[in-house]
C-alpha positions as CSV (number, residue, x, y, z in Angstrom):
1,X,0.0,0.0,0.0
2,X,1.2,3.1,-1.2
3,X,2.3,5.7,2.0
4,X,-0.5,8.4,0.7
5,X,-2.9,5.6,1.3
6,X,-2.1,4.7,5.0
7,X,-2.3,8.8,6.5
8,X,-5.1,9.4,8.8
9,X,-5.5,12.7,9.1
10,X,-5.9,16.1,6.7
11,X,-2.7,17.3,5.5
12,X,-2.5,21.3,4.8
13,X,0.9,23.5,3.4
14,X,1.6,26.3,6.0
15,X,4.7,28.4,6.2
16,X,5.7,29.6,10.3
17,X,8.7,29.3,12.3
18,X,8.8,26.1,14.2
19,X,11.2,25.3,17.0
20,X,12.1,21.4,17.8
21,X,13.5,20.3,21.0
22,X,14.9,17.6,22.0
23,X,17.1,18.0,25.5
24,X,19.7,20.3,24.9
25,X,19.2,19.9,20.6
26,X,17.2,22.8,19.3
27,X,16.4,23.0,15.6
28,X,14.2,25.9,13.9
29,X,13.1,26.4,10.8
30,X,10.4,28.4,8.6
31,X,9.4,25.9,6.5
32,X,6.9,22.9,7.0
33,X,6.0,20.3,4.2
34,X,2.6,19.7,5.7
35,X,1.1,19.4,8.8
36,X,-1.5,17.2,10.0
37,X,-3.8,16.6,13.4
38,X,-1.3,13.6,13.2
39,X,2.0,14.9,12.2
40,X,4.5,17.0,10.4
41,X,6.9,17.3,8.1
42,X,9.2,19.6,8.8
43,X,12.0,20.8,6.4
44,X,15.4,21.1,8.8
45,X,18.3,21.3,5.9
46,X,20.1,18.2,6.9
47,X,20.3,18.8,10.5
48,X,17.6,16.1,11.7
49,X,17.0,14.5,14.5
50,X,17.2,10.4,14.8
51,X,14.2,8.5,14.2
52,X,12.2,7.5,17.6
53,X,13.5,10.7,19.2
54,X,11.1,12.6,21.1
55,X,10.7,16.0,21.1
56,X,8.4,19.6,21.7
57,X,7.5,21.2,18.4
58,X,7.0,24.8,19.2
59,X,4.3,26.2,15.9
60,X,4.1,29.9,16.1
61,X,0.5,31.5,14.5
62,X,1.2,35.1,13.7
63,X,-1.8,37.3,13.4
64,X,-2.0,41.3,13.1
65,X,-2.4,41.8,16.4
66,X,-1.1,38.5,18.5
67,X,1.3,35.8,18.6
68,X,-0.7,32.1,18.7
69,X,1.6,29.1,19.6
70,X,1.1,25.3,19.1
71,X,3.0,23.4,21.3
72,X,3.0,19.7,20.8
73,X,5.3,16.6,22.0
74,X,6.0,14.6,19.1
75,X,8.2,11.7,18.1
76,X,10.8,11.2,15.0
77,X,9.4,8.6,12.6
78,X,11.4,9.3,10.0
79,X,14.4,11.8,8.4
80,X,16.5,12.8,5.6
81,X,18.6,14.9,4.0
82,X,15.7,17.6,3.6
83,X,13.9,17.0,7.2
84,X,12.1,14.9,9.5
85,X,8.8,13.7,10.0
86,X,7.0,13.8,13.1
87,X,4.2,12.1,14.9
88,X,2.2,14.5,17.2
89,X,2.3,12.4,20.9
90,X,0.5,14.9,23.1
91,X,-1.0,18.2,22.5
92,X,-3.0,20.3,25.5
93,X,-6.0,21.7,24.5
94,X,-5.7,25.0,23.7
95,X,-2.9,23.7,21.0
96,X,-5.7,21.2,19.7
97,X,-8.0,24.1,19.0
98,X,-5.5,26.2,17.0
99,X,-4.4,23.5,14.9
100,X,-7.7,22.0,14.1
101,X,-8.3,25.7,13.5
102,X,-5.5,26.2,11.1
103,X,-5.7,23.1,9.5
104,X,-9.7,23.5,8.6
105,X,-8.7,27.4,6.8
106,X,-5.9,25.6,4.8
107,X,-7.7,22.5,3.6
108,X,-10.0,21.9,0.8
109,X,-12.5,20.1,2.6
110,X,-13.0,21.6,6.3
111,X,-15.9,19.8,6.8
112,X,-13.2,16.2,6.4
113,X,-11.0,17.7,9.3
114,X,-14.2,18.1,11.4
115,X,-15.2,14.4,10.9
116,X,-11.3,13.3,12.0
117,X,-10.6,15.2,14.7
118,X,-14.6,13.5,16.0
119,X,-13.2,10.1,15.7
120,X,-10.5,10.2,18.0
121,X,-8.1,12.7,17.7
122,X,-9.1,13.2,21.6
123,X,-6.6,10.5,22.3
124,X,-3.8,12.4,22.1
125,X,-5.3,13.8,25.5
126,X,-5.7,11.2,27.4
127,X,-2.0,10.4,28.4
């Protein structure tokens, strides 16, 4: 089965600054592949981080008049010479709500990321 297939969630292009931790390992970048209720992809210029390594994502939402920030703990399922791609752990719940947001103004069908984040995206919560 092709890798397309097997995604679960929504996936939307957005462009921010993102900041990945992992102990005393900080990465940021600008530039995101996609993002998902699941997951990211997150483009890193060759300085990745190990797969199975976990990690805070720090997503920052700039509007006209504020500063919005994701914050979600996330784990290293894959990387390569371009970047990594991560798999959203735990997110609180004001985090949830802005990236459900975000993701439902980027994608064509908002109605789709409704129906997923419904059917148990509330997991990542329950930790």
């Amino acid at each position: 089965m092709p890798f397309d297939e097997k995604r679960r969630f929504t996936r939307v292009l957005f462009e921010t600054t993102i900041k990945i931790t992992a102990g005393k390992t900080v990465i940021v970048s600008n530039r995101l592949r996609d993002i998902s209720l699941g997951g990211a992809f997150v483009f890193t210029s060759g300085t990745s981080l190990p797969a199975s390594t976990s990690c805070v994502l720090e997503i920052d939402l700039i509007g006209r008049a504020s500063l919005l920030r994701i914050q979600v703990e996330a784990e290293v399922v894959r990387a390569d010479e371009e970047g990594m791609a991560v798999k959203f752990t735990k997110i609180d719940l004001d985090s949830l709500v802005h990236l459900r947001h975000l993701i439902a103004v980027h994608a064509q069908d908002p109605k789709a990321v409704d129906v997923e984040y419904d059917e148990g995206l509330l997991e990542l919560n329950n930790d």
